[in-house]
N, C-alpha and C positions, 0 to 999 in steps of 0.2 A: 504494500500500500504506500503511497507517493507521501511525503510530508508536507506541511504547509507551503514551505519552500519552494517544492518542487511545483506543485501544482499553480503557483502565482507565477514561477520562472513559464511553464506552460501557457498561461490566460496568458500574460502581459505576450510572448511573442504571437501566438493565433492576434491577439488584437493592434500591433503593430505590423504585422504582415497585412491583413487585410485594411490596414486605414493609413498606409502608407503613401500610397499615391493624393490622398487630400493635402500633403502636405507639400508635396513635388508642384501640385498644381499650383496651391499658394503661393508656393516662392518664383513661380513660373511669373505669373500676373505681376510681381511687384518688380519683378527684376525687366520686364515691359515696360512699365512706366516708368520706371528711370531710364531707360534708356530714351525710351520714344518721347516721354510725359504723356499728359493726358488731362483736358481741363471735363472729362465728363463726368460725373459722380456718379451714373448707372454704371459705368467701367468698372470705376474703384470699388462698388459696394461689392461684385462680385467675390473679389480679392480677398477684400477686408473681411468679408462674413467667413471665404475657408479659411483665413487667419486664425479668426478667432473661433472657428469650430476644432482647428487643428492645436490649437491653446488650450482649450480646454480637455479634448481627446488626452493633451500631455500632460497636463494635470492630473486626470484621471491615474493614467498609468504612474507618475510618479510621486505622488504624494503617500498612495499603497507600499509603493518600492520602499520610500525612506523609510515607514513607520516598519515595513518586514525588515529592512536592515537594523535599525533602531534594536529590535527581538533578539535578531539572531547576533547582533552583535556583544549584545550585552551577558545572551546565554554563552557564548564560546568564550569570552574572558573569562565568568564563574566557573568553565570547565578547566580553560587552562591552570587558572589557581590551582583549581583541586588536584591539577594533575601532579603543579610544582611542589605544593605540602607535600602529595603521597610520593613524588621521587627524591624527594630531602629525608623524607622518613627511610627510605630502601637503602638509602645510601649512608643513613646513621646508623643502622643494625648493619650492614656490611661492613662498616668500618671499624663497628662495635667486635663484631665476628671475629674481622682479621687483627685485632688489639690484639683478642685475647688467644690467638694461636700463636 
């Protein structure tokens, strides 16, 4: 069975592969008007609205990301500890051991 992880690394690329090209479009349309200009506002609105569909699409996906990083970051520090207590302690009785032989 897949962990939290796993399955959010799954969603987030399924939903960046498929909503990838709104984004190519929007930079399509603005990187036109600075080249060309354009004094029509029906032009720019097209742009401007997959802008900001494309904004919020990215939002979506990483405000989730940070909060899963956030989790998993703070869980694998509390493991690494525990892992440096328990090999301070293996290496105190082994030192212990070889004292006393």
């Amino acid at each position: 069975m897949l962990d939290a992880a796993a399955r959010m690394t799954i969603l987030v690329t399924n939903f960046l592969s498929k909503n990838r090209s709104l984004l190519v479009i929007a930079m399509n349309d603005f990187q036109a008007i600075t080249l060309f200009g354009t004094g029509d506002p029906k032009t720019m609105a097209g742009g401007i609205s997959q802008a900001l569909v494309t904004t919020v699409l990215g939002l979506v996906v990483a405000i989730p990301m940070v909060l899963l990083h956030t989790l998993v970051s703070g869980r694998s520090k509390r493991i690494v500890q525990v892992l440096q207590e328990q090999s301070a302690g293996i290496i105190a009785q082994h030192a212990e051991k070889s004292a006393r032989a």
